[in-house]
LOZA-272050 format. One record per atom (N, C-alpha, C): x negated, y, z; residue in three letters. Coordinates in steps of 0.2 Angstrom, whole numbers, plus 5000, padded with zeros to 4 digits. Example, Ala and Ser with C-alpha at 12.3 -4.5 7.8 and 13.67 -1.06 7.14 Angstrom:
493449725039ala493849785039ala493449845039ala493649895035ser493249955036ser493650005039ser
This chain:
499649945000unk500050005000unk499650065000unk499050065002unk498450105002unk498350124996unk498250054991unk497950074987unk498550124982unk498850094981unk499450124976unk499750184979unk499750224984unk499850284984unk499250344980unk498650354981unk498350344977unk498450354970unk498550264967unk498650274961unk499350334958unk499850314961unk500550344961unk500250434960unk499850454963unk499650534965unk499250554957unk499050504955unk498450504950unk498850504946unk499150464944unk499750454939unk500150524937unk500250534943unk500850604942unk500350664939unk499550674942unk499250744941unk499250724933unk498950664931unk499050634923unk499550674919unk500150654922unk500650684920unk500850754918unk500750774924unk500950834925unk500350904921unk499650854922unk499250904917unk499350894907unk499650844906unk499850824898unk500450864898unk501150864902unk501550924902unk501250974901unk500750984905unk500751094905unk500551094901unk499951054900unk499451064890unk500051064887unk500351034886unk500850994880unk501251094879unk501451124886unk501851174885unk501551234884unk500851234885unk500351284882unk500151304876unk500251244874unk500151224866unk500651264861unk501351234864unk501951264862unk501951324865unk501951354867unk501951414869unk501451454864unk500751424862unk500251464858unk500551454851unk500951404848unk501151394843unk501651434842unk501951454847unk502651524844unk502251574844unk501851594844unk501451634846unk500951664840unk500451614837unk499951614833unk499751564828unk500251514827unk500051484822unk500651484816unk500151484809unk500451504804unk500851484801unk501151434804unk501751384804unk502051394809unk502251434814unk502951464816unk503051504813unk503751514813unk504151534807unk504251634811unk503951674805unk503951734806unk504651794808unk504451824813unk505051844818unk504951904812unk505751934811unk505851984810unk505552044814unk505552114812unk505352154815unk505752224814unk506052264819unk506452314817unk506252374823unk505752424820unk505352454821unk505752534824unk506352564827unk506352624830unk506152664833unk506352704828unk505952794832unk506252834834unk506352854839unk506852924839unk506552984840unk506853044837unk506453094835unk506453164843unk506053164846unk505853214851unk506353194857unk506553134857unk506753124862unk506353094870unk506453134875unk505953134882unk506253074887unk505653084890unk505753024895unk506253044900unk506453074901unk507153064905unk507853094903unk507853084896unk508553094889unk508853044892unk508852984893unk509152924894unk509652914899unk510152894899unk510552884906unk510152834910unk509852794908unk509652734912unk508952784916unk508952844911unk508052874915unk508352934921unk508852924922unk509352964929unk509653014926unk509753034918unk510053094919unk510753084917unk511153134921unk511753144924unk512253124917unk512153194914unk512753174908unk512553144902unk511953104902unk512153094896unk512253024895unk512452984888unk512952924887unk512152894882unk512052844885unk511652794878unk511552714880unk512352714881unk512452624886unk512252584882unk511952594874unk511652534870unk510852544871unk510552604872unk509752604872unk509752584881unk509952584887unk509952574891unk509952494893unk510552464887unk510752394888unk510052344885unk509752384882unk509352354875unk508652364880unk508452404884unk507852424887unk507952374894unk508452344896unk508452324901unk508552244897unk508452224892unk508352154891unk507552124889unk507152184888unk506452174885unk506152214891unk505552214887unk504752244894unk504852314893unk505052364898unk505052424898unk504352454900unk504152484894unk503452524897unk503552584900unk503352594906unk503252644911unk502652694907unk502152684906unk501452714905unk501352704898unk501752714892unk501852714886unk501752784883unk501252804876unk500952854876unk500952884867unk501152924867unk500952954858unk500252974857unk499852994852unk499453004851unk499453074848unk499953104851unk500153174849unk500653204852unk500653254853unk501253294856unk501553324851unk501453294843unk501953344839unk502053284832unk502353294827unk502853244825unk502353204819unk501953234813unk501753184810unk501153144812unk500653194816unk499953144817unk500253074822unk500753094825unk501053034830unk501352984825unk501452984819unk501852944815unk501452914811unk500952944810unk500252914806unk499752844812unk499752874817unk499552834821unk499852784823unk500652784824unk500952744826unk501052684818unk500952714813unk500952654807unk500352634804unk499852654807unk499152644806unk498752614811unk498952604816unk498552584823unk497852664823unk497852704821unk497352724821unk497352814823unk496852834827unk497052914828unk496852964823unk497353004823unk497553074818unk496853084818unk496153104818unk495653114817unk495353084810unk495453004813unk495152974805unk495852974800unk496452974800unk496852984795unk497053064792unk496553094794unk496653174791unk497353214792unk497953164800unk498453204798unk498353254803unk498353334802unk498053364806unk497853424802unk497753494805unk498053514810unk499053524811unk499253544814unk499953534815unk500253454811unk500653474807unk501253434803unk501253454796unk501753404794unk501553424784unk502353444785unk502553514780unk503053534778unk503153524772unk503753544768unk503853554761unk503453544755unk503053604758unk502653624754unk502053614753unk501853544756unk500953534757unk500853474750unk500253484748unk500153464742unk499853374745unk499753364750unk499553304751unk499953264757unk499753204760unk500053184763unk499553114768unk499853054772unk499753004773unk499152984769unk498452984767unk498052934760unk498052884762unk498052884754unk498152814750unk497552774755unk497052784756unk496552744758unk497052704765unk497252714769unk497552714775unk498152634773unk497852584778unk498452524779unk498852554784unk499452544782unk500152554786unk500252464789unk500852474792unk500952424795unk501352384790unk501652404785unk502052404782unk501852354777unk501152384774unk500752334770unk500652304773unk500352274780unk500152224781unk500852164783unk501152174784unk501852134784unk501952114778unk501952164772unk502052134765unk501652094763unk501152104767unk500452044763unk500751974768unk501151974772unk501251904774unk502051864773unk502251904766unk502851894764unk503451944765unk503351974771unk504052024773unk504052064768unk504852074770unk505352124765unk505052184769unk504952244766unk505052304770unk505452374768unk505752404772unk506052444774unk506052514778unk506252574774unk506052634779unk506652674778unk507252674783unk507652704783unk507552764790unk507652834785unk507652894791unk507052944790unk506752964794unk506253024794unk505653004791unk505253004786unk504552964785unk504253034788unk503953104785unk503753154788unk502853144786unk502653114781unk501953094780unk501853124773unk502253164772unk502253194762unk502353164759unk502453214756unk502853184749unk502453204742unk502153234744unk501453264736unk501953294729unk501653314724unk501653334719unk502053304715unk501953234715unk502353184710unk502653124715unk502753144719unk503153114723unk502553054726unk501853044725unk501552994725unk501452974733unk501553024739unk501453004744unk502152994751unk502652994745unk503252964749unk503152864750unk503452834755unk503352754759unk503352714751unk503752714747unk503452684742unk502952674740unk502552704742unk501752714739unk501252684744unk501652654753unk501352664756unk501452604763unk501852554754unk501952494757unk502652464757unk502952494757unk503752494759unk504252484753unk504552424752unk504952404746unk505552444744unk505652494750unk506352524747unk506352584753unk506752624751unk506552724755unk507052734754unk507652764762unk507952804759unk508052854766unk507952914764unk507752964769unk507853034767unk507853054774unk507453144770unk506653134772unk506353174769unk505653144771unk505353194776unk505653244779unk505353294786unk505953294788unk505653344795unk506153364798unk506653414796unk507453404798unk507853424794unk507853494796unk507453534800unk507553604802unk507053634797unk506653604791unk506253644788unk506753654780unk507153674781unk507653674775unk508253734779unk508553744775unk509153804777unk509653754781unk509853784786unk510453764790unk511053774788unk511453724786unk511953734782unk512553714787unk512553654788unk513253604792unk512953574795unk513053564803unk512853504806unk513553474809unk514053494810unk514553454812unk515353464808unk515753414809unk516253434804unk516553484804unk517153494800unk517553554800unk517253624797unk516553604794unk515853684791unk515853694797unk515453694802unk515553724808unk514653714809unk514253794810unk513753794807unk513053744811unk512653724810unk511953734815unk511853774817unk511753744825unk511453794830unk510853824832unk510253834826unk509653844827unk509353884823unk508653904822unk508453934816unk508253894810unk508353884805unk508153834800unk507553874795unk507253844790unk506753884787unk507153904779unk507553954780unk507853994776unk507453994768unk507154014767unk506754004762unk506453944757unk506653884762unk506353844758unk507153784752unk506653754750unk507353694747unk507853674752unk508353674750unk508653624753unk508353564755unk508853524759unk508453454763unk508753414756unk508253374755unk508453314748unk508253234753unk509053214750unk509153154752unk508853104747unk508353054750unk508053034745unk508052944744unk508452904740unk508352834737unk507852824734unk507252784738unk506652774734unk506152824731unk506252844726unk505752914723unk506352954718unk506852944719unk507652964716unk508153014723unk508053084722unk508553124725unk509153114723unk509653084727unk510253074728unk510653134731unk510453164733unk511053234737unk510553284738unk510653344737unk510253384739unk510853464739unk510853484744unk510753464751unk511053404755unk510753364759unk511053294763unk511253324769unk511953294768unk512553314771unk512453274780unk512253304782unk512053284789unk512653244794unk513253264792unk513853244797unk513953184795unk513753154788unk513653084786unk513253054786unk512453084788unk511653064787unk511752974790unk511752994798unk511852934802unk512052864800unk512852894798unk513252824795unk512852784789unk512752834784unk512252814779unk511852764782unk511252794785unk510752774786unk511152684790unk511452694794unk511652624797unk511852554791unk512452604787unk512452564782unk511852524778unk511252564775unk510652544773unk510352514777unk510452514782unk510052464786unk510552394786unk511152404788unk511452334787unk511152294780unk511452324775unk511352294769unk510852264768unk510152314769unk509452284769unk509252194773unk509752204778unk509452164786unk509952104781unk510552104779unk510652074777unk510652014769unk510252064765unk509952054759unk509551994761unk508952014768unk508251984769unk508551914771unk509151914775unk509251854782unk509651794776unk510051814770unk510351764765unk509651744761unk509251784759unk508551734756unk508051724760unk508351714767unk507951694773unk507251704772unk506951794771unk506451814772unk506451834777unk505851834781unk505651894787unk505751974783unk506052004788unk505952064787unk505752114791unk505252184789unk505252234792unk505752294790unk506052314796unk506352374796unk506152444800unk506052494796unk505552534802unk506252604800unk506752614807unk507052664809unk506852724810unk506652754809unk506452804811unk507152884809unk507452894816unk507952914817unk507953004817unk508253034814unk508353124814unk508353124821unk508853114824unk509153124830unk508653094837unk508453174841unk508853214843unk508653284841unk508153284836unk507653344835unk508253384832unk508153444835unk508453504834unk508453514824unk509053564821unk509553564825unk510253494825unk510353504833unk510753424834unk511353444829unk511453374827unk512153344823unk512353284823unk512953294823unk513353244824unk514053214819unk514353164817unk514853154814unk515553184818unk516053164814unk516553194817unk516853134824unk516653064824unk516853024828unk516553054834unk515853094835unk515353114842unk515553174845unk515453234838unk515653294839unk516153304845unk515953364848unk516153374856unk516453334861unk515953274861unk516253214865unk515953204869unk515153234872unk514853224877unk514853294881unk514953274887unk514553334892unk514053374894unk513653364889unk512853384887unk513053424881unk513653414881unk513553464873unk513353444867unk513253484862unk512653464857unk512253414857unk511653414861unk511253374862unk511553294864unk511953314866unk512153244868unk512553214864unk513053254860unk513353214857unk512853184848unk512353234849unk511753174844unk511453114847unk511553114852unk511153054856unk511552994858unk512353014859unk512652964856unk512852944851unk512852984847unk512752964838unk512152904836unk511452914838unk510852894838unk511152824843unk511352814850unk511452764854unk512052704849unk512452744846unk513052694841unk512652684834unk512152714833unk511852684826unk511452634827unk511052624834unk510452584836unk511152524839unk511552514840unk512052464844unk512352444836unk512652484830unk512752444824unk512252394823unk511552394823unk511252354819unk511052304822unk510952324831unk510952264838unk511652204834unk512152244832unk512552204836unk512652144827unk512352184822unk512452144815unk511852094816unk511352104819unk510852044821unk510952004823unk511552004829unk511851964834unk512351934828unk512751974827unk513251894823unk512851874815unk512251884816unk511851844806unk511551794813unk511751794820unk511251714822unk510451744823unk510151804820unk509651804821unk509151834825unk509551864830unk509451904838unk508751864838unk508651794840unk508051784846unk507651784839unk507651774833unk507051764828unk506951844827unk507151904830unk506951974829unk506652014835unk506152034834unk505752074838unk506052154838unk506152184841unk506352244844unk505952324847unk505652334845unk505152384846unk505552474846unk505552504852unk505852574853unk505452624855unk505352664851unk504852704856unk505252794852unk504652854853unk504852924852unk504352944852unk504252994847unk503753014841unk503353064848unk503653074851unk503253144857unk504053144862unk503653204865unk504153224869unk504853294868unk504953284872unk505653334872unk505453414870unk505953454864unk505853514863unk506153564869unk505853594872unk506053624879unk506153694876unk506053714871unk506153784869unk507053794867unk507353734866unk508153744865unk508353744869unk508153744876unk508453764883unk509053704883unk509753724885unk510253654886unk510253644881unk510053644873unk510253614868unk509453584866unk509053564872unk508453544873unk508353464873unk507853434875unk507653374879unk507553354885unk507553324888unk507253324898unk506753284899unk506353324901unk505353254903unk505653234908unk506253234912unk506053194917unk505853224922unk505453194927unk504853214931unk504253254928unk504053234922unk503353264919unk503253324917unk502853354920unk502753414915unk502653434908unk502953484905unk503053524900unk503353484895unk502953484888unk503753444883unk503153454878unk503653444873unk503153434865unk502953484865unk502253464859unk501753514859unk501253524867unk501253504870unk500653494874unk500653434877unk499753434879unk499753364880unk499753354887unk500253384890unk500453384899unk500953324897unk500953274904unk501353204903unk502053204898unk502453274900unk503053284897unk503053284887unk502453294886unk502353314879unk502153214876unk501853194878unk501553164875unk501753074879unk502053064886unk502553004886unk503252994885unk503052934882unk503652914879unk504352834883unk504852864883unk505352814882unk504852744877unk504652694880unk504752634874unk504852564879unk505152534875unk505352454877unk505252424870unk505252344872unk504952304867unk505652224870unk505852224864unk506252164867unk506352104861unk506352034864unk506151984860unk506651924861unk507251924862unk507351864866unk507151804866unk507151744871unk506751684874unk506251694872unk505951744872unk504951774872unk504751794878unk505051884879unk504851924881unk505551954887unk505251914894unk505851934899unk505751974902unk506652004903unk506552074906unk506152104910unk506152144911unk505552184919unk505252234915unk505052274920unk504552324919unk503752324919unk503352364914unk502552374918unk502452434917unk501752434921unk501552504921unk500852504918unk500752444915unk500152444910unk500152524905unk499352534905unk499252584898unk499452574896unk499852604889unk499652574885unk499952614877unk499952634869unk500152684869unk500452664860unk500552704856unk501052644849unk500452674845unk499852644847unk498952624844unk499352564844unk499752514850unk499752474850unk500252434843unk500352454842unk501052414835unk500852414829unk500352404829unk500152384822unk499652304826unk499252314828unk498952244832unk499452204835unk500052234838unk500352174841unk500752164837unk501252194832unk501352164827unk501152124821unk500452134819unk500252084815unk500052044819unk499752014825unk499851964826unk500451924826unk501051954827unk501651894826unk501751894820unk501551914817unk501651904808unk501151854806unk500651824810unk500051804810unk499651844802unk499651884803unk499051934799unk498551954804unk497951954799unk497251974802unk497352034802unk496952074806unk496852154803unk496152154808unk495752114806unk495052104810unk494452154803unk494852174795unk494552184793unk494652284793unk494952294798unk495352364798unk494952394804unk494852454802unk494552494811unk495352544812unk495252484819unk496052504823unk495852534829unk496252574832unk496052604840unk496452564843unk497052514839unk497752494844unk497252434848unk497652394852unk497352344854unk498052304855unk497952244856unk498452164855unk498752174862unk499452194863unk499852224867unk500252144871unk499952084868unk500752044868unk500452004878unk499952014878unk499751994886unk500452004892unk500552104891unk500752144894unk501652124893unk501752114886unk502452094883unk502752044888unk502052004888unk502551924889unk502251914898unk502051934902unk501851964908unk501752024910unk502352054914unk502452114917unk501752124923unk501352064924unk500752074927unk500152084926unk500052084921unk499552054916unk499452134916unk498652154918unk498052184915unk498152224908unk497952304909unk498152304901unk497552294897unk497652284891unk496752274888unk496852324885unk497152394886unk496652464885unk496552484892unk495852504891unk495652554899unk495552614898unk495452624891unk495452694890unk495952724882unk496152784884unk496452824880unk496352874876unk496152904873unk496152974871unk496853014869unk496953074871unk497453124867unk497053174867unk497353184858unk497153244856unk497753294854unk497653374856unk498153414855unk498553404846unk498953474845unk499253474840unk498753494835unk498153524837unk497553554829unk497053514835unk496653484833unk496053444836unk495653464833unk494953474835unk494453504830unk493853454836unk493353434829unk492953384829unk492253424835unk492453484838unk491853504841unk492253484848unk492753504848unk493053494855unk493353434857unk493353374852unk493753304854unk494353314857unk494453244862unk495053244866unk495353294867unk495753314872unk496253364877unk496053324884unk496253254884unk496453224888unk496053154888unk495953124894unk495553044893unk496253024899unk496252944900unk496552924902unk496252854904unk496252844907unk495852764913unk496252744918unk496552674916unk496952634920unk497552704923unk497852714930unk498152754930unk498152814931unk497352844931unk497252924931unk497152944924unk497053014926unk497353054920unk496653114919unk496253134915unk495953164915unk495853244909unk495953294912unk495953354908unk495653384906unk495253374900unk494453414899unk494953494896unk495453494890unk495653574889unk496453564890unk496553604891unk497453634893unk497653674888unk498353674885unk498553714881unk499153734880unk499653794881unk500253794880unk500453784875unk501153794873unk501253774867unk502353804869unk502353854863unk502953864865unk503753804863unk503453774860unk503953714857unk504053694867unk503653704870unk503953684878unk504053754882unk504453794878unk504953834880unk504353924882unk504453954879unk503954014879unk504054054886unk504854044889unk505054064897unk504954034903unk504453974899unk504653894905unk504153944912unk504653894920unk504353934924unk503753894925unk503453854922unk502853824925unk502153864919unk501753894921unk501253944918unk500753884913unk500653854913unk500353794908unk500753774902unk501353784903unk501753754897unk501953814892unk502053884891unk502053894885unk501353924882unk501453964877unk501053984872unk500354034875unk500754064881unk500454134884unk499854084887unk499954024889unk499353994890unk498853964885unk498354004886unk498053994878unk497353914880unk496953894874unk496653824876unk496053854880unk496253824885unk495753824892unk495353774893unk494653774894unk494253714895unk494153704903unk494253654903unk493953664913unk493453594915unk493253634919unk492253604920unk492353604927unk492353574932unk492853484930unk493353484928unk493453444924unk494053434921unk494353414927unk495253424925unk495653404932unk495953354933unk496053314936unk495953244938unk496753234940unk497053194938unk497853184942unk497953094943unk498153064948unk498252994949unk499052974946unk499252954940unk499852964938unk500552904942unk500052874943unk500652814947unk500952844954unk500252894956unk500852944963unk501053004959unk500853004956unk500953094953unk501053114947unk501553094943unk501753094938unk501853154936unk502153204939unk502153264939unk501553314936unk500953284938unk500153324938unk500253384940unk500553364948unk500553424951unk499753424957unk499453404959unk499053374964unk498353364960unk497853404959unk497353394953unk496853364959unk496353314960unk496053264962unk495253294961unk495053344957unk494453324956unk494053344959unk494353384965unk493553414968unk493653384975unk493953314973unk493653274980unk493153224978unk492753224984unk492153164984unk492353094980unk492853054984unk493052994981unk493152994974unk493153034970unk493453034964unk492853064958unk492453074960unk491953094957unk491453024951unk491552984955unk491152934950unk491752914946unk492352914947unk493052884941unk492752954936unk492753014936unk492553084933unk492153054927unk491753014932unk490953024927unk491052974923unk491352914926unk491552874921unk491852884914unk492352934917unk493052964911unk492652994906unk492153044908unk491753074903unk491153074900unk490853014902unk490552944898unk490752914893unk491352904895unk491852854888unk492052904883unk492252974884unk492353024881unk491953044876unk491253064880unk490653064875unk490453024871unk490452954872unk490452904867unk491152894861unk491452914865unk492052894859unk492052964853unk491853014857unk491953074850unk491053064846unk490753024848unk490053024846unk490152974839unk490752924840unk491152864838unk491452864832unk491852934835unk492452944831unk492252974822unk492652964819unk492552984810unk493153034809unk493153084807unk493653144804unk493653114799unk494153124795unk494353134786unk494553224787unk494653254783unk494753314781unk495253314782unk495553384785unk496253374787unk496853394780unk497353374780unk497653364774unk498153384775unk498653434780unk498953474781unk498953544780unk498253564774unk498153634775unk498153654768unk498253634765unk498453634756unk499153644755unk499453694753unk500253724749unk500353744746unk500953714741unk501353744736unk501953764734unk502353814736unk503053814736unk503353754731unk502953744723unk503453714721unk503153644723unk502853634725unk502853564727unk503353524731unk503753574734unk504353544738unk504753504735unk504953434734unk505653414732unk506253444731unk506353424723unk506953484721unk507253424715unk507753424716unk508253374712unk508053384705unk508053444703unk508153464693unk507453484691unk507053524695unk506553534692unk506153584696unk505353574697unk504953614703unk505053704702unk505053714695unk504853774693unk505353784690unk506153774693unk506853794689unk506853884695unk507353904691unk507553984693unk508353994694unk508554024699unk508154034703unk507854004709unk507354014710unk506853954716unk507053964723unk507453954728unk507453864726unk508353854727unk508753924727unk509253884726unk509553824721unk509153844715unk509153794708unk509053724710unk508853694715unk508653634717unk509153614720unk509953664721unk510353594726unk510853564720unk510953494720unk511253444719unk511753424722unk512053464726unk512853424731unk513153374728unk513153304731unk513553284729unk514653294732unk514853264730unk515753274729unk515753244736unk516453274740unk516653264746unk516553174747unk516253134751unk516153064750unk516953044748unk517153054751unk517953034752unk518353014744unk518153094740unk518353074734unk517853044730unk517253024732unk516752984727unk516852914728unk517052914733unk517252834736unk517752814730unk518152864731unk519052844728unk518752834722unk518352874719unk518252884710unk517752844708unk517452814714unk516952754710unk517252694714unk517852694717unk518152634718unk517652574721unk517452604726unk517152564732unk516852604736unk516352564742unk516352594748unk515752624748unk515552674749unk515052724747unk514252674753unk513752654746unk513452624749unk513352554747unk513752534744unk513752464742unk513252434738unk512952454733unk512552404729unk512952424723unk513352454720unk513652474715unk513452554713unk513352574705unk513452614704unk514052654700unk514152714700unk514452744694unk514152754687unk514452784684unk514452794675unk514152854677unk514152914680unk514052994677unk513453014680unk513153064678unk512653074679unk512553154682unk512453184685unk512453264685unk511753294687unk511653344683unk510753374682unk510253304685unk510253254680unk509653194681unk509853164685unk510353194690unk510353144697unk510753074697unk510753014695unk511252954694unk511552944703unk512252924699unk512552924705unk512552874707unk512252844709unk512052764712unk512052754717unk512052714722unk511952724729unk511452684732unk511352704738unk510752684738unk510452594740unk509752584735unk509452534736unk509852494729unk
């Protein structure tokens, strides 16, 4: 009887060690080998929306019971970061893994008028997806140019199909943002073309009718999700959403339905549009084979006061690289993958292009990425981040002064300060508008962000903190010593470079460019189906075929 307990004990570790291999194994094979079958991928963005817009982030009035529901099923990142406080360098980064310096998006953003855009030199995420079969898609804001010949619109930059406006809709004249003509509430850039709604490399409306932008947009999403899921391709979807960037609009179903006003009824617009495609994933059966990725381009515009965004806790707002400008709202959700909870891991959307192509099983070992492999953190709320260090750089970065900001595990380090009146030119905190001009500080200011998210409490002229300092600006010196500039590509314009339905150098300039199309209502009835469908009509009006989109 001696002996066989014993054996019986031996037996069982036998066991129980060929189990857990056996479940590691499977586990690495959902995971990494190229024979599990590739998760789809649907990639949201929302546009200047802060870390504490969210109802689920405490604030009072507003509704977004679908990004709430959706953030508490997947890994909600606490310490999730942009790579800019202002809209295209942060979108370049985020579909590159790589920082605004080596991709030349910089200084500011591309408007209308800028002759270049995103280079061609640059892998997106997009291609790399396409290179392992995925269908790709880019419905909503691309904001990375459009060039001369159209040659820097997402068709050119990996993406099988585009339908968008391609910047922000406030660099166009403010026409309609809610039903009934009932006007926008901001200043718009009066002088330029109209906003062109664009199918592929084909203007479809010019100007795009904003009280319908949304629904469209959902619709081309369905169709798309659903084209890919009948030829049982994986597919990438990258949303990237107008809403909540000023000025807000909303359809007539939102329109004066939230408490918040304006802002809010864009934000539940935006919550109903990200809940359409939630819920047509769910009934195609392909919910657990789809990956879910949510994050925001920067942080909240603080200059529109209650027709504004809320950091929350964090100081100031877009345009500076104080916490409120530059963290973001992101969750990642996977189902039977990636279980609920929260981390406070690093970590910043450098990451989504590495942690994406590995579930695509795509290499990108032959690519210089800043992102790092995020899925440690995804799939254990415990787990270590594998970034230690961060870089933010401002809205114009110049290769003599690098960073703004370094960032190491949870402190936060501030080599220059800058205001910026996109966070409000009246704000009562003296750091956040314009009047604060870029400040270098020697020491830099030190904040520990896990107590003091605010950066209210600057750390650096105590002794304890002195060797994390030196640390911080060590990695710094190395990394700008590191780092490669492209020429910035934001600084070249041409009025008539702007997208213009009939013709660059028509008269007069630029009203000549709008294209309206007919109330949807009666285009529906006269093309006798549902606007959107995959059909077109017969007629044509100044080159623009009335087709719909895709």
């Amino acid at each position: 009887m001696d002996i066989i307990k014993p054996l019986l004990h031996l037996a069982f570790l036998v066991i129980f060690i060929g189990v857990s291999c056996e479940s590691s194994a499977l586990q690495g094979q959902s995971l990494d080998s190229q024979k599990a079958p590739k998760p789809n991928i649907i990639l949201i963005l929302a546009d200047d929306l802060g870390f504490g817009d969210l109802s689920s982030a405490g604030h009072p009035s507003s509704s977004s019971p679908v990004l709430d529901r959706l953030a508490s099923q997947g890994r909600f990142l606490t310490n999730s970061y942009v790579t800019s406080p202002i809209c295209s360098p942060s979108r370049a980064s985020l579909l590159t893994g790589r920082y605004q310096p080596r991709t030349g998006v910089y200084p500011g953003v591309f408007i209308p008028d800028n002759v270049f855009g995103l280079p061609h030199n640059e892998t997106t995420l997009a291609e790399v997806l396409k290179g392992q079969g995925y269908r790709t898609s880019i419905i909503g804001k691309w904001h990375l140019g459009v060039g001369r010949n159209l040659e820097y619109l997402p068709t050119h930059h990996g993406f099988d199909e585009y339908l968008g406006i391609p910047y922000s809709h406030d660099m166009c004249p403010c026409l309609k943002c809610f039903p009934n003509n009932q006007p926008c509430f901001d200043t718009c850039w009066e002088e330029d073309v109209s906003c062109p709604l664009f199918s592929n490399a084909s203007i479809v409306e010019q100007p795009a009718d904003l009280t319908s932008l949304t629904t469209r947009y959902v619709d081309g999403a369905l169709r798309f999700i659903n084209r890919a899921a009948k030829d049982k391709k994986p597919f990438f979807l990258y949303l990237p959403f107008h809403q909540v960037h000023h000025p807000q609009f909303a359809s007539r179903k939102f329109h004066g339905r939230s408490p918040r006003g304006r802002f809010g009824d864009a934000l539940a617009e935006l919550d109903w549009a990200v809940g359409e495609v939630m819920d047509f994933v769910r009934n195609l059966g392909i919910e657990k084979d789809t990956v879910v990725w949510f994050t925001s381009d920067n942080g909240p515009s603080l200059t529109r006061h209650d027709r504004g965004g809320c950091a929350g806790p964090l100081r100031c707002g877009k345009g500076t690289t104080w916490e409120g400008g530059v963290r973001v709202p992101t969750f990642v959700v996977w189902p039977g993958h990636i279980k609920p909870g929260r981390s406070h891991a690093l970590c910043s959307t450098l990451e989504v292009v590495p942690t994406l192509a590995r579930l695509a099983g795509a290499s990108v070992g032959n690519l210089t990425l800043d992102g790092v492999d995020l899925m440690k953190v995804l799939l254990n709320p415990d787990a270590k981040s594998p970034r230690e260090f961060l870089a933010m750089y401002p809205e114009s970065p110049h290769p003599e002064d690098g960073p703004s900001a370094v960032y190491h595990g949870g402190f936060k380090a501030h080599f220059f300060t800058e205001g910026n009146d996109l966070s409000d030119a009246d704000n009562y905190d003296p750091m956040c508008p314009s009047k604060h001009r870029k400040t270098r500080h020697d020491p830099p200011l030190l904040y520990d962000l896990l107590r003091d998210p605010g950066e209210r409490y600057d750390l650096a002229g105590q002794t304890e903190y002195q060797s994390l300092l030196a640390t911080m600006e060590d990695w710094r010196t190395s990394h700008m010593k590191a780092m490669t500039w492209m020429p910035p590509q934001t600084l070249k314009v041409d009025k008539f470079v702007q997208p213009c339905c009939t013709r660059s150098n028509c008269q007069p300039f630029p009203a000549c460019c709008n294209c309206p199309r007919k109330d949807l209502e009666e285009e529906e009835e006269e093309l006798g189906h549902q606007y959107g469908s995959g059909e077109c009509g017969k007629e044509e009006t100044n080159n623009i075929k009335k087709c719909s989109f895709f």
